[in-house]
LUMTI-138575 format. One record per residue: x, y, z of N, C-alpha, C in turn; residue in one letter. Coordinates in steps of 0.1 Angstrom, whole numbers, padded with zeros to 4 digits, always signed. Atoms other than C-alpha are relative to their C-alpha. Layout:
N
XYZXYZXYZa/...
***
This chain:
51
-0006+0000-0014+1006+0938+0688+0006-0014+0002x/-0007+0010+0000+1011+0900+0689+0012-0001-0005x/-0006+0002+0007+1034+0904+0660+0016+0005+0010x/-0013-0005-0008+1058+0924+0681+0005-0009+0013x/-0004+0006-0013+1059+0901+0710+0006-0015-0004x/-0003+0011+0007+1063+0870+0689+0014+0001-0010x/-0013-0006+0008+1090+0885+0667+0012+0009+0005x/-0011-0003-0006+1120+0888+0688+0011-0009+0004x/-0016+0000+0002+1154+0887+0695+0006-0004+0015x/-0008-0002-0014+1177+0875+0727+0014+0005+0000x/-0014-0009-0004+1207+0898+0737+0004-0001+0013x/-0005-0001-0013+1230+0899+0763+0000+0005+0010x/+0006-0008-0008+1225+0921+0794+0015+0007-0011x/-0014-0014+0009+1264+0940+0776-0006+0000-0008x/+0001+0000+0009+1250+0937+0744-0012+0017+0002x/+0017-0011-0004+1217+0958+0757+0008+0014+0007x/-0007-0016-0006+1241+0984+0776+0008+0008-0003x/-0007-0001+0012+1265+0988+0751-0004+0012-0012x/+0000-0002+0014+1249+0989+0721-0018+0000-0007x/+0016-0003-0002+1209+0994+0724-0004+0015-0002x/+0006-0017-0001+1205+1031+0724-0010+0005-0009x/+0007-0003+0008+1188+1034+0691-0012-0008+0001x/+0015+0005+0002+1165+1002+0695-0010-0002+0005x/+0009-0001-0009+1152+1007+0727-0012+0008+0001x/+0007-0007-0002+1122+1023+0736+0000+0010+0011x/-0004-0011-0013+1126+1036+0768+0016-0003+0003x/-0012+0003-0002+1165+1035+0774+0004-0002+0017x/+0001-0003-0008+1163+1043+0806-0001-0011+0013x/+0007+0009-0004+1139+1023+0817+0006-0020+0002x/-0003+0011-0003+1155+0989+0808+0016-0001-0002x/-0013+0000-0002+1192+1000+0809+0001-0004+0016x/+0000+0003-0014+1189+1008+0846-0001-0013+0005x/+0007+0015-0009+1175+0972+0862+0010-0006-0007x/-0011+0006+0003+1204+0959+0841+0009-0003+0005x/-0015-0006-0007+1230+0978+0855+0001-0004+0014x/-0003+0003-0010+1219+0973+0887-0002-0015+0004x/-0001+0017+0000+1216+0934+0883+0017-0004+0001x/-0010+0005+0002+1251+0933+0873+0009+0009+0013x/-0005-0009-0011+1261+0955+0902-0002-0005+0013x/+0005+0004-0013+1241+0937+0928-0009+0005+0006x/+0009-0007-0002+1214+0964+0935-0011-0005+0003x/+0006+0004+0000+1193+0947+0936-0016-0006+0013x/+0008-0001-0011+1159+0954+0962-0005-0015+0003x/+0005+0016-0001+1148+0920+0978-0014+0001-0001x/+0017+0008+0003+1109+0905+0970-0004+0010+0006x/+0008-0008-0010+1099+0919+1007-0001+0011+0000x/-0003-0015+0003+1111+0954+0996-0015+0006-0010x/+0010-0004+0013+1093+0957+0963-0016+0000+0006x/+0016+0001-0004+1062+0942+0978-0001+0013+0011x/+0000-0004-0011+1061+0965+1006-0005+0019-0008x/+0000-0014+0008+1065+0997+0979-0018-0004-0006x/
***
């Protein structure tokens, strides 16, 4: 378990939206919050907390 958290890689947010599809685990999951970062989407603190 350590090994995997210790043994990694930094990519771009394009790089991840691009060209990720195969090495992701959930695609989905950390495509989205990407997309909507670079979009602006982005719920404020008081939101999240409140969910």
């Amino acid at each position: 378990m350590t090994d995997e958290i210790l043994d990694r890689e930094w990519y771009e947010y394009d790089d991840i939206l691009k060209n990720m599809d195969e090495e992701l685990r959930d695609l989905n999951f950390v495509k989205q919050p990407i997309a909507n970062l670079k979009n602006n989407k982005i719920a404020s603190i008081d939101i999240v907390n409140e969910l």
